[in-house]
N, C-alpha and C positions, 0 to 999 in steps of 0.2 A: 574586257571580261571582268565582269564581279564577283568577287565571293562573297556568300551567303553567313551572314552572322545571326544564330540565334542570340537572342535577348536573353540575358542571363536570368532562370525564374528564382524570386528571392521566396523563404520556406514565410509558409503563410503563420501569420501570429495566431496562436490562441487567445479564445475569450475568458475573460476572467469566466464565466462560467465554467464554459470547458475546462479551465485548469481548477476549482470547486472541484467537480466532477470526477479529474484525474486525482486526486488530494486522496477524495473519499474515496475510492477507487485501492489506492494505494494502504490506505488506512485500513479498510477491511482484507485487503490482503495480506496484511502483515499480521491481523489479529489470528485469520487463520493459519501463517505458518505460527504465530507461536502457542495454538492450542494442540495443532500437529506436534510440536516439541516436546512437548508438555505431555501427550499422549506417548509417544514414540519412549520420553523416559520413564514416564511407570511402568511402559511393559521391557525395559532395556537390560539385556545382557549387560553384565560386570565390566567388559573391556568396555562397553559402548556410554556408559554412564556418565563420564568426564564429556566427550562430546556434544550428548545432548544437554549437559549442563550448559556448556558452553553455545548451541543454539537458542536456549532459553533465555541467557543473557542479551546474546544480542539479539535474538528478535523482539525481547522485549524495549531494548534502548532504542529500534528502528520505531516499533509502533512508541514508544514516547513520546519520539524525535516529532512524529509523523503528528498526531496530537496536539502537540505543543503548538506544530505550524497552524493546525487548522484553527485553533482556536485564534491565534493572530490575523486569520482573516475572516473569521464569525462564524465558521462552521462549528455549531455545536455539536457534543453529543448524543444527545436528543437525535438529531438529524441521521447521523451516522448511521446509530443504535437502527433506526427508524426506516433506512436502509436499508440495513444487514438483515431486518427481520424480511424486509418485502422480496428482496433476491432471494432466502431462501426459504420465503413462503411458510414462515414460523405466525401463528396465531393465528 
């Protein structure tokens, strides 16, 4: 009697495209949580004030962070920009 061994499946690599891709991806998402932020505290109730402070801070150091990478692999933002305008069909 044999028992049946599957082949263990190893997790398939992304292409440096694909991870471009997920970057900018990433990078527009972060721009719009921190315009959401940024909206949510002008119109913010007094207790809520410190809070959105405190998301404006950091979504802005994620979208930095996020930036800073892309430009170390030649994603400008040109590109981005260029992007952001086409997904939400600005111009």
């Amino acid at each position: 009697m044999h028992d049946s061994f599957q082949k263990e499946k190893l997790p398939i690599e992304k292409t440096e495209q694909e991870k471009k891709i997920e970057l900018i991806r990433s990078v527009l998402k972060s721009k719009k949580e921190l315009e959401l932020a940024i909206r949510n505290f002008e119109t913010a109730e007094a207790g809520l004030v410190d809070y959105y402070i405190y998301q404006i801070k950091a979504s802005k150091s994620k979208l930095d962070f996020l930036v800073g990478k892309a430009r170390k692999v030649g994603i400008s933002l040109n590109m981005i920009e260029e992007l952001y305008f086409r997904t939400n069909q600005v111009g």
